[in-house]
C-alpha positions in Angstrom: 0.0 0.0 0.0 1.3 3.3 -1.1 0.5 6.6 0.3 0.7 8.3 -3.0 2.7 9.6 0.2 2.7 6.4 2.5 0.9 4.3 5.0 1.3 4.1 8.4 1.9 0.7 9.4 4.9 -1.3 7.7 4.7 -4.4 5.5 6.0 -7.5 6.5 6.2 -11.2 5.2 2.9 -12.5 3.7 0.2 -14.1 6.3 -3.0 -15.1 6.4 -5.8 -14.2 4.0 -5.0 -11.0 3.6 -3.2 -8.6 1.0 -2.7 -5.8 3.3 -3.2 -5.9 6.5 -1.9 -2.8 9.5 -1.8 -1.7 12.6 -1.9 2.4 12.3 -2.9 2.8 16.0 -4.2 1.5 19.3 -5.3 -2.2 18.8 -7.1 -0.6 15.4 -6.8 -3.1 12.6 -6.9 -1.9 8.9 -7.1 -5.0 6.5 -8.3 -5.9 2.9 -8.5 -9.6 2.0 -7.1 -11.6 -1.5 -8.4 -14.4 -3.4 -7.5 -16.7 -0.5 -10.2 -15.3 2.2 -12.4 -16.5 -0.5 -15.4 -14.7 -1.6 -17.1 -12.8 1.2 -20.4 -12.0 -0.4 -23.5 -13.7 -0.4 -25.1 -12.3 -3.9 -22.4 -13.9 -6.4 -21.7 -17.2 -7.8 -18.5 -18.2 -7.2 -18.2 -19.3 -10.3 -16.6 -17.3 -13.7 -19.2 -16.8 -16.0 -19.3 -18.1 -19.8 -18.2 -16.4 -22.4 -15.1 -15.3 -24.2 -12.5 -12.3 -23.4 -10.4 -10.6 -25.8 -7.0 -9.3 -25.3 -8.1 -6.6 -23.3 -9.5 -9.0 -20.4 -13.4 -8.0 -21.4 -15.9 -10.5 -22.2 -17.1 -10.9 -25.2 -15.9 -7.4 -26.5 -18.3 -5.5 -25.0 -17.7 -4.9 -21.3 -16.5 -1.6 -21.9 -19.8 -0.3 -22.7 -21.6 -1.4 -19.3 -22.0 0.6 -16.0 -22.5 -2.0 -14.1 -19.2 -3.5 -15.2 -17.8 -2.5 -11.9 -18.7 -4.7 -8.6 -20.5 -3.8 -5.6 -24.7 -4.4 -5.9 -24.5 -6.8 -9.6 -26.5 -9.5 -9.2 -25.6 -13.1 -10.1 -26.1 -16.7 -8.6 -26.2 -17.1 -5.1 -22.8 -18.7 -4.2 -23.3 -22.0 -1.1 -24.2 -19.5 1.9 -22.3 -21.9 4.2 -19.5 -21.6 2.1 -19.4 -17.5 2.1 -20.2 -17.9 6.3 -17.1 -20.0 6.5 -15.2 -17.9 4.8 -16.4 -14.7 6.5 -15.3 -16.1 10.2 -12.8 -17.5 8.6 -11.4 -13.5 8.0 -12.4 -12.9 11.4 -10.7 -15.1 13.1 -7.6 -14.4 11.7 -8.4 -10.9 12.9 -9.5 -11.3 16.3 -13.1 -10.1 15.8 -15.4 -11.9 17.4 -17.3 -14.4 14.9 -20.3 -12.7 13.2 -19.8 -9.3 14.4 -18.5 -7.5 11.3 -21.1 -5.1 10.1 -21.8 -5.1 5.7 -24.4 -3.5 3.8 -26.4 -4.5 0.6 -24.2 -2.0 -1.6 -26.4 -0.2 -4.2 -23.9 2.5 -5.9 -25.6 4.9 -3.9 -24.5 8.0 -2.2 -26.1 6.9 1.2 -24.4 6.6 5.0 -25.6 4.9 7.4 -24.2 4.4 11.4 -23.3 1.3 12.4 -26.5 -0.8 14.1 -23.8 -2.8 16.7 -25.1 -6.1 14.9 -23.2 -8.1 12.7 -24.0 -9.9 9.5 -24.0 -12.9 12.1 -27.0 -11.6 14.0 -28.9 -9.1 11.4 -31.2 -11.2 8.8 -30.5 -8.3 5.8 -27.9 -5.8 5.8 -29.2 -2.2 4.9 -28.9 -0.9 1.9 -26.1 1.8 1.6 -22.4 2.6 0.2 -20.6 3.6 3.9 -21.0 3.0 7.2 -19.7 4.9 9.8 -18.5 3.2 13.8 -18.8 6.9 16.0 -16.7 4.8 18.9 -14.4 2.3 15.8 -15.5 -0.7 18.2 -18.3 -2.0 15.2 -16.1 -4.0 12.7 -17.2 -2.8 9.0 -16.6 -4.1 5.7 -17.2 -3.3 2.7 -17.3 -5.6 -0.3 -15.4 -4.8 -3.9 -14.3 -6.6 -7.0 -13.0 -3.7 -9.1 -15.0 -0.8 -7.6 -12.9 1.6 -4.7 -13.0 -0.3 -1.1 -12.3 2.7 0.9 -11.5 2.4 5.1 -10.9 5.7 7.5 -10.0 5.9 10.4 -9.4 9.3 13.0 -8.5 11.1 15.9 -11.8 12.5 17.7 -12.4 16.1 18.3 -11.5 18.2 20.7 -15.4 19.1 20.8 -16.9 15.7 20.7 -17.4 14.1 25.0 -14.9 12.0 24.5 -12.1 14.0 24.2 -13.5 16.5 26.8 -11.4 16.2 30.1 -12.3 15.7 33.8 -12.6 19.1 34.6 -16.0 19.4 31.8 -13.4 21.5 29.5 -12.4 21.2 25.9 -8.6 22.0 24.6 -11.0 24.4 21.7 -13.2 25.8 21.4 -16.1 26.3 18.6 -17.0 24.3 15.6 -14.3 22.7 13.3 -11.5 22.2 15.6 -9.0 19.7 15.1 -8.3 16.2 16.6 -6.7 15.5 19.8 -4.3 12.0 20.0 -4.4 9.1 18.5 -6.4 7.3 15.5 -9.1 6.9 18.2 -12.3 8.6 16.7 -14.8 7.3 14.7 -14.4 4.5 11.9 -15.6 4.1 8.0 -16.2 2.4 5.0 -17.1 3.3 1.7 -18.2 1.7 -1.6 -16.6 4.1 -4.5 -17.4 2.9 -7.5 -17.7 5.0 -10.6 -21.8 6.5 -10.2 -21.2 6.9 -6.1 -18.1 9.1 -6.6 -19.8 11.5 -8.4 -22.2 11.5 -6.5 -20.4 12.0 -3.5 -20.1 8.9 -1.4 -17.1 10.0 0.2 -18.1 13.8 0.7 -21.4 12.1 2.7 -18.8 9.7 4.5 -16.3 12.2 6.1 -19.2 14.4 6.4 -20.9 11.8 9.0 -18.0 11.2 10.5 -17.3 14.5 11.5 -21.0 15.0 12.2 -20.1 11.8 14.8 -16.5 13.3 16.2 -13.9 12.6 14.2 -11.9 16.1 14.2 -11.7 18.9 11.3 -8.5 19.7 10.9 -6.2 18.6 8.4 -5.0 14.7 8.4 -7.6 14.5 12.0 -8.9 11.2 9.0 -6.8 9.1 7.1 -8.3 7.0 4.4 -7.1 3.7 2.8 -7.8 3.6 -1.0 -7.7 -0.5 -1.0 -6.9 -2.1 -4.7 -9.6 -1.5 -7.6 -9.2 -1.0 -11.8 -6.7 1.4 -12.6 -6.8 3.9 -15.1 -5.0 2.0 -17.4 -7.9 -0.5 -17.6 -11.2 1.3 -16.6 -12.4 1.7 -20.4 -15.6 3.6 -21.0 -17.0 5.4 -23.1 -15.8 8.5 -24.6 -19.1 10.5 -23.2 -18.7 9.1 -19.9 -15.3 9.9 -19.5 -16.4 13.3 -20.3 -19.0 13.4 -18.0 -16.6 11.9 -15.2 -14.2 14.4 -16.0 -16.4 17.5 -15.9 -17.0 16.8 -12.3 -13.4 15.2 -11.3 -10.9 16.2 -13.5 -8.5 13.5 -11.8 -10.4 11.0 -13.0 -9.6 11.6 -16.6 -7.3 8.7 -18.5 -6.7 6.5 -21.5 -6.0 2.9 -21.3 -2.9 1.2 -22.3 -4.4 0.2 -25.7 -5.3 3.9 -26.1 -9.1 3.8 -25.5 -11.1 6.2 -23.5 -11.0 5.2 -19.5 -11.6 6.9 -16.0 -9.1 6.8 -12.8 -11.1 6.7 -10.1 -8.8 5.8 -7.2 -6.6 9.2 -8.5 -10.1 11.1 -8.3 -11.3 9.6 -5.3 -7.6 10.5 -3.6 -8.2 14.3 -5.5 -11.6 14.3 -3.5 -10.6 13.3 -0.6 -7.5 15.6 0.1 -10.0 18.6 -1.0 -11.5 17.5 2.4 -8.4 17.5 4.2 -7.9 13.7 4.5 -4.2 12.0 4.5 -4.6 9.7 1.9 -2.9 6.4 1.7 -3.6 4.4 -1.8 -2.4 1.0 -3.0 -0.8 0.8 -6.2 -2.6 -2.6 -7.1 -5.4 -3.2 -9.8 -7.9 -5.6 -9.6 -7.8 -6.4 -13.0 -4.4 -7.0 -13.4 -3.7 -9.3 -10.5 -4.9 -12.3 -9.8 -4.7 -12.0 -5.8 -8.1 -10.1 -6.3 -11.8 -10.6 -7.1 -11.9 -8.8 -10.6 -15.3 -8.5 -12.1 -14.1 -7.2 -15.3 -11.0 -10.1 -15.5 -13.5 -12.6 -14.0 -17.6 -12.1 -13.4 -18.8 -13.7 -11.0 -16.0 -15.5 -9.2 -16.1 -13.5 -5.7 -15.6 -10.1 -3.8 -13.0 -9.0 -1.6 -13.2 -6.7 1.7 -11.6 -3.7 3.2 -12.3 -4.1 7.1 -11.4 -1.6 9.7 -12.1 -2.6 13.3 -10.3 -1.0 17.1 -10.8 -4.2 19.4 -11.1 -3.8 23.0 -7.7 -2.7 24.9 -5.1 -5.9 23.9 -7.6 -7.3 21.9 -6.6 -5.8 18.8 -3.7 -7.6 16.5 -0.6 -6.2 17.6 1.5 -6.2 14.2 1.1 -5.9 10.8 1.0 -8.1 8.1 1.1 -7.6 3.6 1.9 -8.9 0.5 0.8 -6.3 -1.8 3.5 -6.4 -3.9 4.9 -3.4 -6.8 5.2 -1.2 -3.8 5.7 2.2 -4.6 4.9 2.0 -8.1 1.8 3.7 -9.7 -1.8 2.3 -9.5 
């Protein structure tokens, strides 16, 4: 994981069923899955669907020209539920989160937040629909589910003005609205599904707006985001009028693919957008479609999703040391 600047945490040997996995504060555990996890969602198959791909990686030549072509709320054969449950404690475990307690939503390409309910996917018979979901204490464990689209986790110091940072003696360090954070990555928790409709519609504007809105602090780097792995510029083909349009309202999203076709960037817009807000930014350099580690819809339909998962454990509860195998770090994403 690159910070397009740098991550906090550091990368060690490869463990577990994870890609990337930290430890950027007190027992607070930033992680997103591979292919080994297996896939974590409920609504797909499993399975690759039929059909050919050319030498671009897009079935049957025509790919390119869908919007729903990007994962997160596609439909598709149910894949064995027991199968998906095993896997999801399986991710917990490794974690330390307590089985069934990690919070997802039935993602939509929305621009909606939600607050975490305190019932996991283990004890909640639907999950709401929604594209981030916001912890105010970090204690909920959320996920979010991707296969191309942006899995974006944040994390933050509370504010000075929010009760929990307000000392013994019933007094703030600040005063009035927008003050900055106070200590460590202690405040409130996120997740966000970004794919190409719910960044421009403002999926992360909503998300750092809740969280502030639930105590995470205003000042500059008081939230840190994780960009986890999604398609790249290079490979996110559309057409020439949406590019336009995408472009219009992010200009950082504008690219070309490597075969010279019209394509968006949206982990370089949603990294424009989000240091517009004053977050510290820290974005992997991986694609989805280019490595196999990862669920790719485009590469593959159907075969799985992936999760980014942010979760602060109880006091020496928490995972105390960090774990990756991203791989191509610091190159370009």
């Amino acid at each position: 994981m690159t910070n397009h600047r740098r991550p906090a945490g550091a990368m060690t040997a490869p463990a577990g069923p994870f890609l990337f996995r930290a430890h950027p504060g007190t027992d607070l555990e930033v992680a997103f899955t591979s292919v080994d996890a297996g896939n974590l969602a409920f609504h797909v198959s499993g399975t690759p669907a039929a059909g050919t791909k050319d030498n671009k990686g897009n079935k049957d030549n025509k790919v390119s020209q869908r919007d729903d072509s990007i994962a997160g709320g596609d439909g598709g054969a149910e894949d064995s539920r027991e199968r998906v449950r095993a896997s999801r404690r399986g991710v917990e475990a490794a974690l330390g989160v307590p089985l069934g307690r990690t919070e997802y939503l039935t993602q939509v390409h929305s621009a909606r937040v939600v607050t975490a309910a305190g019932r996991g996917w283990g004890e909640s018979p639907a999950a709401v629909e929604a594209d981030g979901l916001v912890s105010p204490t970090g204690r909920d464990p959320l996920a979010i589910m991707v296969a191309d689209c942006l899995p974006v986790v944040f994390a933050s110091r509370r504010s000075l003005e929010s009760p929990a940072a307000v000392g013994r003696d019933g007094r703030s360090a600040a005063s009035g609205p927008g003050s900055g954070g106070v200590g460590p990555l202690a405040g409130p928790t996120a997740v966000a599904h970004a794919g190409r409709r719910g960044l421009l519609d403002g999926i992360l504007q909503n998300t750092v707006e809740r969280m502030r809105r639930e105590g995470s602090g205003h000042g500059p780097g008081d939230i840190q985001a994780w960009i986890g792995p999604a398609i790249c510029g290079r490979c996110y083909e559309v057409p020439e009028q949406m590019r336009r349009d995408g472009t219009a309202q992010i200009p950082a999203t504008h690219s070309t693919t490597m075969w010279g076709t019209p394509a968006l960037d949206l982990p370089a817009g949603a990294q424009a957008v989000l240091e517009s807000l004053g977050v510290t930014v820290h974005r992997s350099p991986v694609c989805t479609r280019e490595d196999p580690r990862l669920f790719s819809h485009r590469r593959d339909p159907g075969r799985g999703r992936f999760i980014g998962l942010v979760w602060r454990g109880e006091e020496g509860q928490g995972s105390k040391h960090f774990e990756g195998r991203e791989g191509r770090e610091g190159s370009e994403g």
